[in-house]
Backbone as XML, in Angstrom:
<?xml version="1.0"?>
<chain id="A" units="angstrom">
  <residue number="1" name="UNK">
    <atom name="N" x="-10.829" y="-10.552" z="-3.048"/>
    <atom name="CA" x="-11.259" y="-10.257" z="-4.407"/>
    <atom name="C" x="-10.353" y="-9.174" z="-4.983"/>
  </residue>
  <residue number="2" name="UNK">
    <atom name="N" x="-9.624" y="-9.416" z="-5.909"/>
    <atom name="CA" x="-8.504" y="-8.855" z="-6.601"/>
    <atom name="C" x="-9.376" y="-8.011" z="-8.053"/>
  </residue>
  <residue number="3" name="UNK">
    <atom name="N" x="-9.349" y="-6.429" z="-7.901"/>
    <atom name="CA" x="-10.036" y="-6.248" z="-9.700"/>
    <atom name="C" x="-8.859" y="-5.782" z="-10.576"/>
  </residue>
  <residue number="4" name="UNK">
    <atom name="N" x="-9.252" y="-5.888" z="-11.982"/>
    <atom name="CA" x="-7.917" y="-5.753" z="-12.681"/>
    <atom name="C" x="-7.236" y="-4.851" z="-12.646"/>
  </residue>
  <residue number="5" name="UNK">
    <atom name="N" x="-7.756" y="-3.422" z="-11.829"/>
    <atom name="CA" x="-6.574" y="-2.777" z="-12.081"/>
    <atom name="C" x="-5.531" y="-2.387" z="-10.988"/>
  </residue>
  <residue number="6" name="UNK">
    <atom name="N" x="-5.997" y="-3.622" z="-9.826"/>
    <atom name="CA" x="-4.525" y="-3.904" z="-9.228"/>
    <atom name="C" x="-4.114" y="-5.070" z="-9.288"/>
  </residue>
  <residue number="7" name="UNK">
    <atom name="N" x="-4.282" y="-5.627" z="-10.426"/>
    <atom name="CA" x="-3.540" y="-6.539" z="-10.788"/>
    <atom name="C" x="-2.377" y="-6.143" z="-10.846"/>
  </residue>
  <residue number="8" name="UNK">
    <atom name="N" x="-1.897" y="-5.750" z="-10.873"/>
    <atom name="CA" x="-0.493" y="-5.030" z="-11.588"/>
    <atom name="C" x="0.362" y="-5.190" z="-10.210"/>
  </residue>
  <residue number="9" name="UNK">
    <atom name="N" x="-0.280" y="-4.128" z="-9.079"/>
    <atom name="CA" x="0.215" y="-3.859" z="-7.942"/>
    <atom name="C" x="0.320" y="-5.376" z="-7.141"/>
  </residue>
  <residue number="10" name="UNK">
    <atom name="N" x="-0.712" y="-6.006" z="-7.264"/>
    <atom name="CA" x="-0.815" y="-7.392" z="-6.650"/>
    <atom name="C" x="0.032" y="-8.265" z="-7.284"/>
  </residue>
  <residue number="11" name="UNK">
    <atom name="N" x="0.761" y="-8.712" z="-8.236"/>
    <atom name="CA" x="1.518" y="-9.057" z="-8.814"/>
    <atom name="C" x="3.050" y="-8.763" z="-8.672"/>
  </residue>
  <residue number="12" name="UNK">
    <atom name="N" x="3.215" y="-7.372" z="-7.819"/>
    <atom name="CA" x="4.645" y="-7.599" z="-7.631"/>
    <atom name="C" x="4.684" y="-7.280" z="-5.797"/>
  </residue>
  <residue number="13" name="UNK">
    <atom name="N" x="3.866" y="-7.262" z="-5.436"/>
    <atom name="CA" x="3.472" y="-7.405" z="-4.192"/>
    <atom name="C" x="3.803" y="-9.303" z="-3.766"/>
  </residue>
  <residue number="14" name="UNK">
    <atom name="N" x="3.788" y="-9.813" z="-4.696"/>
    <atom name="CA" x="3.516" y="-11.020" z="-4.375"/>
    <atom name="C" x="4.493" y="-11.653" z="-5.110"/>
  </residue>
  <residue number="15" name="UNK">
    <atom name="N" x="5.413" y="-10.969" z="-5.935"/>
    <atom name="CA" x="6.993" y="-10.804" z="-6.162"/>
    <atom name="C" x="7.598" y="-10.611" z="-4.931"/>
  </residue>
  <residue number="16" name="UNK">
    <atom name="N" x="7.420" y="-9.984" z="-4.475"/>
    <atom name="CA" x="8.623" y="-9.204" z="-3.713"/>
    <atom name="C" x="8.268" y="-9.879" z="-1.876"/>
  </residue>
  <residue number="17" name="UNK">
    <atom name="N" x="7.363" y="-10.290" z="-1.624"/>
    <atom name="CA" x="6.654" y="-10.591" z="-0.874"/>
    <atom name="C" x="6.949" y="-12.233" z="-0.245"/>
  </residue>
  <residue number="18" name="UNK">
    <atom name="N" x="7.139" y="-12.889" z="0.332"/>
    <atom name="CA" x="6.792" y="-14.664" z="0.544"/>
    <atom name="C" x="5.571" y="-14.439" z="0.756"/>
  </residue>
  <residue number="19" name="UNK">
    <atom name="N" x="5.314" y="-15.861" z="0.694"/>
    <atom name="CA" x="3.790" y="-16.787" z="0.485"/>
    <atom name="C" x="3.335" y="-16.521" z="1.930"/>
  </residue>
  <residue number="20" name="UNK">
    <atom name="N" x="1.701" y="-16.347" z="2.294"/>
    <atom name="CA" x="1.654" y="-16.085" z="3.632"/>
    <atom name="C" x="1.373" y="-14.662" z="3.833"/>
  </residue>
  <residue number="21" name="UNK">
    <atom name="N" x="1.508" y="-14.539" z="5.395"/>
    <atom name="CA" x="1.524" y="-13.292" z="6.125"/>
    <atom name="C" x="2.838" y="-12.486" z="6.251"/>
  </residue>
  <residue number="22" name="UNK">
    <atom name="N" x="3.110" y="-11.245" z="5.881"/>
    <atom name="CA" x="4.640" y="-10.290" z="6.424"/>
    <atom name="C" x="3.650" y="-9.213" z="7.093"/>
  </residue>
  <residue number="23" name="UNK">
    <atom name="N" x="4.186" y="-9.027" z="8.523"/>
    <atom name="CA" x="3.817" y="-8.136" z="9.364"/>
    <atom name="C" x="5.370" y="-6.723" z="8.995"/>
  </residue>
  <residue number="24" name="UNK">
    <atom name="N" x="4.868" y="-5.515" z="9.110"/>
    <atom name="CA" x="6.261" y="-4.795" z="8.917"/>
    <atom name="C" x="5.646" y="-3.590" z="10.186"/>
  </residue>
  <residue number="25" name="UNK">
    <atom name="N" x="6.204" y="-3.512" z="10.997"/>
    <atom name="CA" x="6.255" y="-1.655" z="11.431"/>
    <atom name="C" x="6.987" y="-1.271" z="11.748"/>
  </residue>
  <residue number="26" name="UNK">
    <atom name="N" x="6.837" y="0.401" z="11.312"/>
    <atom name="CA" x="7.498" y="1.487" z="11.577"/>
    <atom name="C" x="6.812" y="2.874" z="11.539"/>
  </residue>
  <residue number="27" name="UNK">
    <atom name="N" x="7.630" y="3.964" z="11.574"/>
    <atom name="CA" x="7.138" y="4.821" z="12.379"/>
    <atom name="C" x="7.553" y="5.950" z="11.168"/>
  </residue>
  <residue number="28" name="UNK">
    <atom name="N" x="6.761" y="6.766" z="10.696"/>
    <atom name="CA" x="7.159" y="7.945" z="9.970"/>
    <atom name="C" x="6.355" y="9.149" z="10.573"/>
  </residue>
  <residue number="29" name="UNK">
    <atom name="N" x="7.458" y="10.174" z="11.195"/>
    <atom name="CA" x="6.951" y="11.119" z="11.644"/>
    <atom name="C" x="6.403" y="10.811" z="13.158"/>
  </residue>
  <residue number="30" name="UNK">
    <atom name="N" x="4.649" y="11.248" z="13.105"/>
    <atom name="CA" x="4.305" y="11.689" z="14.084"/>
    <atom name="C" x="3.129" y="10.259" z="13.965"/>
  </residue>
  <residue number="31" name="UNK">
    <atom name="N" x="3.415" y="9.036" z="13.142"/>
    <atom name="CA" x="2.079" y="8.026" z="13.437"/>
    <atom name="C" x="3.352" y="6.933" z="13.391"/>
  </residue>
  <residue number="32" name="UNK">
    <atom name="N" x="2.593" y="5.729" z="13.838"/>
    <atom name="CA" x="2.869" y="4.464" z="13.649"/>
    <atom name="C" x="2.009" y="3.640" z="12.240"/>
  </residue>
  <residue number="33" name="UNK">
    <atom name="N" x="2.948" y="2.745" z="11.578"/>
    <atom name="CA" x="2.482" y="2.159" z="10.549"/>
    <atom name="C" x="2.461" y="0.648" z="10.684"/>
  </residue>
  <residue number="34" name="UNK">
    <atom name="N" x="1.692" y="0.034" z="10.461"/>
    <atom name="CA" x="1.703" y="-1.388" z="10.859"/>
    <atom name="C" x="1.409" y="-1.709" z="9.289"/>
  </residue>
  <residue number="35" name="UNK">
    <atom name="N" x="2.229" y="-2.636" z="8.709"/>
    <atom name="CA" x="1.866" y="-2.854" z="7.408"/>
    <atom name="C" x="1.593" y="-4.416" z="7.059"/>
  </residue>
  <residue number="36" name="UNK">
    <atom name="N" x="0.523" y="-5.087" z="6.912"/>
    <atom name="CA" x="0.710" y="-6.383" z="6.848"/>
    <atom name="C" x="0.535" y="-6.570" z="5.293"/>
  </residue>
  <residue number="37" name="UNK">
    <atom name="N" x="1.418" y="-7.703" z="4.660"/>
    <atom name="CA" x="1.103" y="-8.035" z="2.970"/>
    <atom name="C" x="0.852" y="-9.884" z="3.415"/>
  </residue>
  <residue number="38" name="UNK">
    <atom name="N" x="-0.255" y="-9.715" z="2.557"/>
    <atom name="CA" x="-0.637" y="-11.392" z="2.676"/>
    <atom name="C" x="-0.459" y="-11.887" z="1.100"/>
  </residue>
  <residue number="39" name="UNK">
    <atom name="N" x="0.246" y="-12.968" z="1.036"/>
    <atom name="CA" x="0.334" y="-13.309" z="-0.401"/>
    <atom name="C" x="0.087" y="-14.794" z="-0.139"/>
  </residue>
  <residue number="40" name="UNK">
    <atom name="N" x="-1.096" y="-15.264" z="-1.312"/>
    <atom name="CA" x="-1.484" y="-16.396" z="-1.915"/>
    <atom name="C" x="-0.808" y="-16.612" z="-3.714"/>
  </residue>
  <residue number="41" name="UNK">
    <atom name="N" x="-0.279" y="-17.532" z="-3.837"/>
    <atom name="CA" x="-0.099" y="-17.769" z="-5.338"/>
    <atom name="C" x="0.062" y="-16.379" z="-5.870"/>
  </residue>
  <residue number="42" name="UNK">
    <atom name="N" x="-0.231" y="-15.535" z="-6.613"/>
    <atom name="CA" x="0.599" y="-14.650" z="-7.519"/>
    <atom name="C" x="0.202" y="-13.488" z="-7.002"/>
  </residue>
  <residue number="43" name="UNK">
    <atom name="N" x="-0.926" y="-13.565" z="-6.137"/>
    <atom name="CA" x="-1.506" y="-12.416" z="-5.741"/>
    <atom name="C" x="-1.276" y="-11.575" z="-4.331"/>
  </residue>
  <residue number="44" name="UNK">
    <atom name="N" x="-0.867" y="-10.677" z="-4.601"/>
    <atom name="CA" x="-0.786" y="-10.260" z="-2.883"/>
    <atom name="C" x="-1.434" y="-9.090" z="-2.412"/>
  </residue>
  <residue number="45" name="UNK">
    <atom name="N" x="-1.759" y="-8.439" z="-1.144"/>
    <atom name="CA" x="-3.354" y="-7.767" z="-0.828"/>
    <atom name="C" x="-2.109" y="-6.629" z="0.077"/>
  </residue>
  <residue number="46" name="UNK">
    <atom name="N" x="-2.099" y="-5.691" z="0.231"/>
    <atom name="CA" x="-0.986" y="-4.786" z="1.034"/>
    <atom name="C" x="-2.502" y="-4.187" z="2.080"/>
  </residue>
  <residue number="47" name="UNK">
    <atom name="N" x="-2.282" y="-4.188" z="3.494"/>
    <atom name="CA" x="-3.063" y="-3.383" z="4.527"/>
    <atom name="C" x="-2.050" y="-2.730" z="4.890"/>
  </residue>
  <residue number="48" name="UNK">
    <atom name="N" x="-2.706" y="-2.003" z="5.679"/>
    <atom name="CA" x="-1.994" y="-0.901" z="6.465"/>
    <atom name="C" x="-3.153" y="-0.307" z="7.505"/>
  </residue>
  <residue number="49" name="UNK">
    <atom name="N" x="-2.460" y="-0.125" z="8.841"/>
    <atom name="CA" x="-2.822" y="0.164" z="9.999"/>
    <atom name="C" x="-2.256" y="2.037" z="10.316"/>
  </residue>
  <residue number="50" name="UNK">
    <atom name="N" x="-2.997" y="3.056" z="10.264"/>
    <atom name="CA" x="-1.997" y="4.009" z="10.660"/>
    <atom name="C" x="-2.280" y="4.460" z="11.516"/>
  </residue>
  <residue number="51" name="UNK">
    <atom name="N" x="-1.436" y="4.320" z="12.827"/>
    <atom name="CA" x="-2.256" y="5.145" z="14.417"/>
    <atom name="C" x="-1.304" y="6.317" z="14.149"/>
  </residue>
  <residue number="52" name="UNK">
    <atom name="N" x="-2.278" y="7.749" z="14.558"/>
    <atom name="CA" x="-1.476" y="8.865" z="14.936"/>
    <atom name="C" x="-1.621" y="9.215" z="16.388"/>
  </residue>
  <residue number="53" name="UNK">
    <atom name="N" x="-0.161" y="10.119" z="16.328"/>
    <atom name="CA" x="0.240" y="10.419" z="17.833"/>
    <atom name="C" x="-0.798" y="10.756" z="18.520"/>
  </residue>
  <residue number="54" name="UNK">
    <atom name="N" x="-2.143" y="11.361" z="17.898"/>
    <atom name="CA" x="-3.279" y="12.283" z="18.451"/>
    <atom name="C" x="-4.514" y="11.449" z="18.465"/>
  </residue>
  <residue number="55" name="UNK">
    <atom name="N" x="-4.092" y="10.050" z="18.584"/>
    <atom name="CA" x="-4.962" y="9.008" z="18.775"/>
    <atom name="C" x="-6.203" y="8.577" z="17.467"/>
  </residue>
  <residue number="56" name="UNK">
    <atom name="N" x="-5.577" y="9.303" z="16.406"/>
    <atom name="CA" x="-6.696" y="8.652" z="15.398"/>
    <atom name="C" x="-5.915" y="7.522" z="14.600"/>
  </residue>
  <residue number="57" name="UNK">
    <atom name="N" x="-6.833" y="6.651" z="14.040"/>
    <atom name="CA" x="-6.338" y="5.421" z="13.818"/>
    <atom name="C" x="-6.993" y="4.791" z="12.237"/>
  </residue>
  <residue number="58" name="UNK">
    <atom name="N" x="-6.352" y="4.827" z="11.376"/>
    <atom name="CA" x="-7.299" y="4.846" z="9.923"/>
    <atom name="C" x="-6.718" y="3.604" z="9.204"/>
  </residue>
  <residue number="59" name="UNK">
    <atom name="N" x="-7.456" y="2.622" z="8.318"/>
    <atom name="CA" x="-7.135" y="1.355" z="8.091"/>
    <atom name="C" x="-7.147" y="1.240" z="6.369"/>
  </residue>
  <residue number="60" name="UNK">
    <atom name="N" x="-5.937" y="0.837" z="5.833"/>
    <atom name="CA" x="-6.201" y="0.823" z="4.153"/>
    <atom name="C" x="-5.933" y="-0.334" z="3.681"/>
  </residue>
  <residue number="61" name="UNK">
    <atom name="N" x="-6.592" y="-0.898" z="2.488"/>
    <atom name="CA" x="-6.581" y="-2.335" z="1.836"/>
    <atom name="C" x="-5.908" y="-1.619" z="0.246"/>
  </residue>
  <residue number="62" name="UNK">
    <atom name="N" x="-4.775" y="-1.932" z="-0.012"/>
    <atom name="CA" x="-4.193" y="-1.500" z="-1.570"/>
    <atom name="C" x="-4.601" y="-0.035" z="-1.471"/>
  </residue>
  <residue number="63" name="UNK">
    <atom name="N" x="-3.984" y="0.594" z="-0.838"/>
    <atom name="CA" x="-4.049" y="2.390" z="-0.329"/>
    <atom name="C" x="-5.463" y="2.729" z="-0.653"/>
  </residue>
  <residue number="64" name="UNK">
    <atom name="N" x="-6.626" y="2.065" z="-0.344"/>
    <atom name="CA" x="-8.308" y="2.377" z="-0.105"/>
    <atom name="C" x="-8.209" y="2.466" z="0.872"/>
  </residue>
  <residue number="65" name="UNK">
    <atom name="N" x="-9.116" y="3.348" z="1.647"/>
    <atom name="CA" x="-9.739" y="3.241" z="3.124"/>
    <atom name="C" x="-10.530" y="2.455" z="3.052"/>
  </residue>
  <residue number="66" name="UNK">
    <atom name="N" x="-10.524" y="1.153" z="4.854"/>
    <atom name="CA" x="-11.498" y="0.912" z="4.637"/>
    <atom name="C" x="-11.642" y="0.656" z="6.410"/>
  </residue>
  <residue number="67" name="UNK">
    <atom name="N" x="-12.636" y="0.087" z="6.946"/>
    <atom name="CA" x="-12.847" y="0.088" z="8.256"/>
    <atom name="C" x="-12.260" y="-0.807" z="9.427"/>
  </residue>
  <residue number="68" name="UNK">
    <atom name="N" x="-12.349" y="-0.867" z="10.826"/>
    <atom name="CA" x="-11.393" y="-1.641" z="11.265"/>
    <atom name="C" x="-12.171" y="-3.198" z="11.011"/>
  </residue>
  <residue number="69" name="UNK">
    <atom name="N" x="-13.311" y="-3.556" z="10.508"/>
    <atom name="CA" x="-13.866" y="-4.515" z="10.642"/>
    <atom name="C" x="-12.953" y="-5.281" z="9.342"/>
  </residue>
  <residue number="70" name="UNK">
    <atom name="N" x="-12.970" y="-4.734" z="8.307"/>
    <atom name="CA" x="-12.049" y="-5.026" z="7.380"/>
    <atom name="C" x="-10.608" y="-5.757" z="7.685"/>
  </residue>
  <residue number="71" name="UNK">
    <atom name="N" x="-10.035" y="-4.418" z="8.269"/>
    <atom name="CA" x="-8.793" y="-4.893" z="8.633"/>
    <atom name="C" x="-8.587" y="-6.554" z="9.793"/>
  </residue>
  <residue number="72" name="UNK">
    <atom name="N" x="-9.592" y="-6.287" z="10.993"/>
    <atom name="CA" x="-9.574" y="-7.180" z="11.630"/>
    <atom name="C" x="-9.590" y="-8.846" z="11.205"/>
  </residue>
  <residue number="73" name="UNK">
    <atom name="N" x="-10.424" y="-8.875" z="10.252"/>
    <atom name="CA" x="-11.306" y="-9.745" z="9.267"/>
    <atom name="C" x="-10.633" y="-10.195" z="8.160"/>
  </residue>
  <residue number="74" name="UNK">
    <atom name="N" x="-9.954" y="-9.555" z="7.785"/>
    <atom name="CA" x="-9.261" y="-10.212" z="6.019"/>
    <atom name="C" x="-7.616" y="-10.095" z="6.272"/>
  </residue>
  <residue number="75" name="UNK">
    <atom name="N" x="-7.055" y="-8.957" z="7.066"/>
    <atom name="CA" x="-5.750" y="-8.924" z="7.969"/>
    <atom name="C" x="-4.803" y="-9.507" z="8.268"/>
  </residue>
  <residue number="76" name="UNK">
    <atom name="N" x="-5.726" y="-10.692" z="8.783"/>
    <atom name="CA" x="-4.655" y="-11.876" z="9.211"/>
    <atom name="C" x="-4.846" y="-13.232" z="8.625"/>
  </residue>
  <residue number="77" name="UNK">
    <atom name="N" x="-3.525" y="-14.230" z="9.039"/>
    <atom name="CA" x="-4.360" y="-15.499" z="8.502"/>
    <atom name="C" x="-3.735" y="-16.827" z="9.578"/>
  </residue>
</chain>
């Protein structure tokens, strides 16, 4: 569920993006970033996975927090 005001962001997400799943990681600093973008037709959804070195681990849908059930669940395809 896309609301309008990331339309904008979802729209060039899904520019810049192929159709489908892009898995990306890398590492800034002191965490690991796992970034997956899923794009359907014009729209695309950006997650992100961030483990830190100190073992905490926090999950975002279009830079929201949200839980790992989320991520697990809508994540992949």
């Amino acid at each position: 569920q896309v609301n309008s005001e990331n339309n904008g962001y979802s729209n060039e997400l899904a520019k810049k993006y192929l159709q489908g799943l892009t898995e990306e990681t890398y590492t800034e600093g002191s965490k690991t970033i796992v970034k997956r973008v899923i794009v359907e037709g014009e729209v695309g959804i950006e997650y992100k996975k961030i483990i830190h070195n100190w073992g905490g681990v926090y999950y975002f849908k279009n830079g929201t927090p949200v839980n790992h059930f989320v991520w697990q669940k809508e994540a992949i395809q």
